[in-house]
C-alpha positions in Angstrom: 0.0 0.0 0.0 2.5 1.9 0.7 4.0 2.0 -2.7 0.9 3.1 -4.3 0.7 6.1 -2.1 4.2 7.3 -3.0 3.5 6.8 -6.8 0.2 9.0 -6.4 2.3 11.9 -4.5 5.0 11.0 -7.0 2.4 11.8 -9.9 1.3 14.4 -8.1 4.3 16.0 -8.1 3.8 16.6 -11.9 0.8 19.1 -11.2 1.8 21.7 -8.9 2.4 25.2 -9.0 6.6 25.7 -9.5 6.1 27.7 -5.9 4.7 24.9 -4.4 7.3 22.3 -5.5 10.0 22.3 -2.8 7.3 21.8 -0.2 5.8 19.3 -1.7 9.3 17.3 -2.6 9.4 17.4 1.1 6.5 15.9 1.6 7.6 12.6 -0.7 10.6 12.8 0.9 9.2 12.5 4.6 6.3 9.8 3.4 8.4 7.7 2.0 11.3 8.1 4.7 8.2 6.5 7.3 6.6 3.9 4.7 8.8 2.4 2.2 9.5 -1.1 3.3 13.3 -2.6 3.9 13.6 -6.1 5.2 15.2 -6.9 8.3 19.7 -6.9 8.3 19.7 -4.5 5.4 22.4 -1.7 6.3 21.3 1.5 7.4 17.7 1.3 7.3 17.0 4.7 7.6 19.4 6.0 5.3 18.5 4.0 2.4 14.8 4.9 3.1 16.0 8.4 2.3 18.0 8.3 -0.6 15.2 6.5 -2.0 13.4 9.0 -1.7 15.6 12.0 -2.2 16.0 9.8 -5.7 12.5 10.1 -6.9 11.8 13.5 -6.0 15.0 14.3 -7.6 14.4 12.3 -11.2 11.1 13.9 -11.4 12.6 17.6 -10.7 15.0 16.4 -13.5 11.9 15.7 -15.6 10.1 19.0 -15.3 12.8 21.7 -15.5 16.0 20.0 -16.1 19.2 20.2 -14.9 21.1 23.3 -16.7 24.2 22.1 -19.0 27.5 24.2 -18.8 27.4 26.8 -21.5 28.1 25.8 -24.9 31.0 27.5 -26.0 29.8 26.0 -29.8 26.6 28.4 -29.5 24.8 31.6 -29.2 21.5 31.4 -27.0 19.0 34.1 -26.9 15.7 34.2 -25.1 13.0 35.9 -25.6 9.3 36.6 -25.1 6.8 36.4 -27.9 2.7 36.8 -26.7 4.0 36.1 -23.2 5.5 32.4 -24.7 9.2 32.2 -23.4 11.3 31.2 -26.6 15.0 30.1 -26.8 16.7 30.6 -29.7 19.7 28.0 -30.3 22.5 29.4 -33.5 25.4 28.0 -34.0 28.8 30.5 -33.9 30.2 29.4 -36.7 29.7 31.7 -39.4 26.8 30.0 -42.2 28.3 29.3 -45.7 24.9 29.8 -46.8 21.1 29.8 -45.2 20.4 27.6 -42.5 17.8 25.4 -41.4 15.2 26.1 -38.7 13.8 23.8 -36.5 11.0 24.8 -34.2 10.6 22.5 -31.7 7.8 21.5 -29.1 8.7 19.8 -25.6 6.3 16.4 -23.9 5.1 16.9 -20.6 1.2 16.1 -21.6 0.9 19.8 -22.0 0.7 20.1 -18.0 4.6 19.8 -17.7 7.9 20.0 -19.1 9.7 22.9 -19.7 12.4 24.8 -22.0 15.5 23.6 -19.6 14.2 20.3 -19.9 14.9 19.9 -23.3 18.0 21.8 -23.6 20.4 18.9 -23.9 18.0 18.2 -27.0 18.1 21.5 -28.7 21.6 21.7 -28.2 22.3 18.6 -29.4 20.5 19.0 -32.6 21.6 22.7 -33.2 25.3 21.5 -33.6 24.6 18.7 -35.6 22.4 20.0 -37.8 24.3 23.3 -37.8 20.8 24.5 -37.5 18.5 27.1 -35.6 16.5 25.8 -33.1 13.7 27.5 -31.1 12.4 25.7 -28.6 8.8 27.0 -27.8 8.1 27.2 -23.5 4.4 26.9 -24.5 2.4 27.5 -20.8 0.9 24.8 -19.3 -2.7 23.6 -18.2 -4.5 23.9 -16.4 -3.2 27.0 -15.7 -3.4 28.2 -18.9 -6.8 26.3 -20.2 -6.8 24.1 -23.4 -6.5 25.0 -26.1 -4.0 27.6 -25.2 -0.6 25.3 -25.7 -1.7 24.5 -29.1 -2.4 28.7 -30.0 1.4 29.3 -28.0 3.0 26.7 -30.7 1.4 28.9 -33.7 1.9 32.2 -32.3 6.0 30.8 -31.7 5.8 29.0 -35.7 4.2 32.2 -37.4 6.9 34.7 -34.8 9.6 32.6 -36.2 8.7 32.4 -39.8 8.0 35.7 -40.1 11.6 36.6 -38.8 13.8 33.9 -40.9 16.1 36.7 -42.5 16.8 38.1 -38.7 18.2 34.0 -38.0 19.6 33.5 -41.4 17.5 30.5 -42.2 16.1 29.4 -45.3 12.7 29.6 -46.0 12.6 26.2 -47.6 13.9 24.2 -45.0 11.3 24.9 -42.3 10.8 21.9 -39.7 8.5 22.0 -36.7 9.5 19.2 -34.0 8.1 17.6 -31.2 8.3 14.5 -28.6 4.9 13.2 -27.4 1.9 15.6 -26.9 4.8 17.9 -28.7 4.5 15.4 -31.3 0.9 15.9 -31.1 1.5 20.0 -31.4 3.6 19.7 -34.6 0.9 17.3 -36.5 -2.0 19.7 -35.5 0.4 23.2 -36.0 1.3 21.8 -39.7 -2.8 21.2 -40.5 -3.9 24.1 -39.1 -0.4 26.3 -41.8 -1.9 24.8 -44.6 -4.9 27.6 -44.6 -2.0 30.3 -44.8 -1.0 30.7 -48.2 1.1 33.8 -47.4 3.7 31.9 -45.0 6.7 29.4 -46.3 5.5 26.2 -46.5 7.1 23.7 -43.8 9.4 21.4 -45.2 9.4 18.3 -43.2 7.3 17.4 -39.7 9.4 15.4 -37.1 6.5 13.5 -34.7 8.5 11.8 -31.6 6.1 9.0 -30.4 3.4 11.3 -30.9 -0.3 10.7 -29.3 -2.4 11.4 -32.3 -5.9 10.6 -30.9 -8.6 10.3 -27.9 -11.1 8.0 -29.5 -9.7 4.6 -29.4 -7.5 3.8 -25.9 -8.0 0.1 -26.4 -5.5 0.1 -29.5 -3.2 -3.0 -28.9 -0.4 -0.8 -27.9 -2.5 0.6 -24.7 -3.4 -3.1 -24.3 0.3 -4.7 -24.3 1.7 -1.2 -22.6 -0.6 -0.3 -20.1 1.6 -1.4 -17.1 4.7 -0.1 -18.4 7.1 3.0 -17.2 6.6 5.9 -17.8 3.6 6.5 -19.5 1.1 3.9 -18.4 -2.9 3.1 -19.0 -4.7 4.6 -16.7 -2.0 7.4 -16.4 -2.6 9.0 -19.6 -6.3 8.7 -19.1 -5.7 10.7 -16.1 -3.7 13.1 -17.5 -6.1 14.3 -20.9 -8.4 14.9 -17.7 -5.5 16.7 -16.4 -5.3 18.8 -19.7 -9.1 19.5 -19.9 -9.3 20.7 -16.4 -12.2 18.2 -16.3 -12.9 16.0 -12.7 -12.0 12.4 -13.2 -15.6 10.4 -12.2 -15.5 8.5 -15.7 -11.9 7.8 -16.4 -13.2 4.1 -16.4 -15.6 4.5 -18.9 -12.9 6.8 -21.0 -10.3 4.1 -20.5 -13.1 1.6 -22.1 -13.7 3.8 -24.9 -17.5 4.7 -24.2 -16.7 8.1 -24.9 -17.4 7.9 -28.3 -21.1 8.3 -30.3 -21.6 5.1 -32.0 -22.3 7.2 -35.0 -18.5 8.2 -35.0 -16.8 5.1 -34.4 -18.6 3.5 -37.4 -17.0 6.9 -39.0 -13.6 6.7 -37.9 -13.3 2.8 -38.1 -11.6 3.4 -41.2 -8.7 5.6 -39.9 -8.4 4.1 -36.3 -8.6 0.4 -35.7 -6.8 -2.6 -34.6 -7.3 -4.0 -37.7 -5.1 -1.3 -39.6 -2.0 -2.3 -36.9 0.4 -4.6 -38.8 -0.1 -8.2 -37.3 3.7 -8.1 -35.8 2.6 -5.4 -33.7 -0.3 -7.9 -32.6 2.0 -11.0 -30.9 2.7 -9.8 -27.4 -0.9 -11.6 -26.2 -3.7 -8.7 -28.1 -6.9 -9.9 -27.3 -9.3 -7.6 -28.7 -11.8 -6.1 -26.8 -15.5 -6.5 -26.4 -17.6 -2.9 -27.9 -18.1 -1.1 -24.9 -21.5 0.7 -24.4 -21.7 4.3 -25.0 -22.1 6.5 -22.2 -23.2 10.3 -23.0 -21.7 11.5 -19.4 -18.5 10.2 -20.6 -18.7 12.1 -23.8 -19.4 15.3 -22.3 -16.7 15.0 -20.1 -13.9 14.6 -23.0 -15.7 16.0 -25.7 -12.6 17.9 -26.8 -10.2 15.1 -27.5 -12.5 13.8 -30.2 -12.1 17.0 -32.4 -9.1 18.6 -34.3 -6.4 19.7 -33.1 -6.5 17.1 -30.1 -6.8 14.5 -32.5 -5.1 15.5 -35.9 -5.5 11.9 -36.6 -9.0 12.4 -37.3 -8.5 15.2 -40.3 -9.9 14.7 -43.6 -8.0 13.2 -46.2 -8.1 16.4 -48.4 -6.2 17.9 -45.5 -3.7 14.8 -44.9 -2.8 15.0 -48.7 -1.2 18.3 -48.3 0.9 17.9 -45.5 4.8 17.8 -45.5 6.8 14.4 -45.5 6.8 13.4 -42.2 9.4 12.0 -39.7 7.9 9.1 -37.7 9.6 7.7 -34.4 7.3 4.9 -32.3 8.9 3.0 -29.6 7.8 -0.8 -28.9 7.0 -0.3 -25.3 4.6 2.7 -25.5 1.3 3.0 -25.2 1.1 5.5 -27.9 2.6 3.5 -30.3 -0.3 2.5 -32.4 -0.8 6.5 -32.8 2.5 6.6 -34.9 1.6 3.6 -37.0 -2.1 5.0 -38.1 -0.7 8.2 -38.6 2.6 6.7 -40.8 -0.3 4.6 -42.9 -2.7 7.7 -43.3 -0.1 9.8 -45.0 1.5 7.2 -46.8 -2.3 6.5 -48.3 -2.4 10.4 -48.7 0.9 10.1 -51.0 2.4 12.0 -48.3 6.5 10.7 -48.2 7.2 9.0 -44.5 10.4 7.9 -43.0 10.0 5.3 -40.3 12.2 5.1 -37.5 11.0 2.3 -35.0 13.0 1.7 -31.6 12.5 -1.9 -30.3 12.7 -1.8 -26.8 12.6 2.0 -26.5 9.8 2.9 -24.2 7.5 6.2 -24.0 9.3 9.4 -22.5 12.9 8.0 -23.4 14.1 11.6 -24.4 13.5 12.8 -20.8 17.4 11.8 -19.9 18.8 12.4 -22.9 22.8 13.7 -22.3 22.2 12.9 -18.6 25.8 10.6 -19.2 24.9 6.9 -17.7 21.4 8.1 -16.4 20.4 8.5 -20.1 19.1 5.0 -22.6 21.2 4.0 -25.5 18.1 3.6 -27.4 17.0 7.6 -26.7 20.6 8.2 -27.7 20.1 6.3 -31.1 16.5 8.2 -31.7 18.0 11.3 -31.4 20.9 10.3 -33.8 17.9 9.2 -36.1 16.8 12.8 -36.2 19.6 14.8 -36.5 20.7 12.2 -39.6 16.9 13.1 -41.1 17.2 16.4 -41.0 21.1 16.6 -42.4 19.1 14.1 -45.4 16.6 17.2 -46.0 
């Protein structure tokens, strides 16, 4: 019991207001200093029970804000403020032999945490490779600041930065917006929602790190053969796109069960989102599909939102689809948002839309959160970030 009551404080960690967050790492620290369990001999009891916990509060801290790198010697940063969206600005110091890329990119987090410093090993990382400008967009947070508010921060960063490429030196043709996980999601929906402006540069390329794509099918087999595992599981993200909606949680078990959806619409989705469109090798770890679950209004009033554009870009007409820009794919065996990236690769590739692939095989969801962090960091998020960087250098 104890355990379940650290993860809950440990989750709830991930929700707080930045001011309340040292008291609050206290308070995981002192719970689990007087419940964890240590059997009987072990050495220093007491001690262990604290760096155990001094360990979680301190991975999670590493999680939301980061720990700040020594200063790149390689690089000029700037920050700035556009519509009250932080923005930094990564450009190489070397001097350009001709235009450069740019690379907008939009941090995970669930878009209820996560922040720029987070993801500055990241941006770093890909500015020198790529010998490219990177601006990483500090979109602000829900519930704080209500949904869809992250989504109108992206595009408000996207159309500050494309309407100032000749300040950054970067090309209008190479135009990439980025992003890991509900960034992912903010990249898909940010590239549909350009293709009305006829007036801007047209993106080049979309990079979606295992993106979540869509809120009307969480009994995909991915969810089904994931839903236990680190650090994105089941019932977690169910909790968290209540989270993001500022909605109370009474029906997350009808959600998780998919009666959220109109009958009407699932018959008009089928052909987009389905277990049967999942290749069958994504089928063998033990998918047994499920039985139709009932449709509960309640539970569609609830989470209404995630059923429509730009929550679920997955869900866009093909006339849309067929327009978009080739598109950068990255799924990870052991996520539940796996299945996301696989409809979304086939829909573009029926669109005639150009896909690159680039599927990890024992990478799980959130990898890229200890990325650089030396042995603390995954070889696999080390080999997905490599993927990238050699995609964009391709474009």
């Amino acid at each position: 019991m104890a355990s379940v009551y650290k993860t809950l404080a440990t989750i709830g960690i991930l929700f707080i207001s930045p001011i309340l967050m040292p008291a609050l790492f206290l308070g995981v620290v002192l719970y689990d200093f007087f419940n964890s369990e240590t059997p009987p001999g072990i050495e220093q009891p007491l001690k262990l029970r604290f760096f155990h916990s001094l360990l979680i509060t301190t991975m999670v801290a590493v999680m939301l804000y980061g720990i700040p790198p020594c200063r790149d010697s390689k690089l000029l940063t700037k920050d700035l403020t556009v519509d009250e969206v932080p923005l930094r600005i990564y450009q190489p110091k070397s001097p350009p032999t001709g235009k450069r890329r740019g690379i907008l990119y939009f941090h995970g987090g669930a878009g209820t945490f996560g922040s720029i410093s987070a993801y500055e090993r990241i941006c770093r990382y890909m500015a020198k490779k790529c010998n490219s400008v990177v601006v990483s967009v500090g979109y602000r947070l829900a519930p704080e600041h209500p949904y869809p508010g992250q989504y109108l921060d992206c595009l408000n960063a996207t159309l500050y930065f494309m309407r100032h490429l000749e300040e950054y030196y970067v090309d209008p043709g190479l135009i990439i917006i980025s992003g890991d996980s509900c960034g992912g999601n903010f990249a898909a929906a940010i590239c549909q929602i350009l293709l009305n402006d006829r007036n801007l540069p047209k993106v080049r390329a979309q990079i979606l790190i295992y993106p979540g794509l869509q809120g009307l099918d969480f009994q995909l087999p991915s969810y089904q053969q994931n839903g236990f595992v680190p650090i994105l599981t089941w019932k977690m993200i169910i909790y968290l796109c209540f989270r993001y909606l500022n909605r109370e949680t009474k029906v997350w078990k009808d959600v998780l069960q998919n009666c959220h959806v109109p009958e009407s619409m699932r018959h008009q989705y089928k052909k987009w989102i389905s277990a049967d469109l999942i290749p069958d090798e994504f089928k063998i770890r033990g998918y047994v599909p499920p039985k139709p679950a009932p449709y509960k209004p309640e539970a569609y009033e609830a989470v209404k939102e995630i059923l429509a554009l730009p929550f679920s870009p997955l869900l866009a007409e093909d006339s849309i689809i067929c327009q978009l820009p080739e598109c950068y794919i990255v799924t990870c065996e052991f996520d539940v948002l796996r299945d996301d990236g696989l409809l979304y690769k086939k829909r573009l590739e029926d669109n005639g839309v150009q896909v690159t692939w680039y599927h990890c095989k024992n990478a799980f969801h959130g990898i890229l959160a200890v990325f650089g962090y030396g042995i603390f960091s995954f070889s696999s998020g080390d080999m997905i970030v490599d993927s990238v960087v050699n995609y964009i250098n391709s474009l």
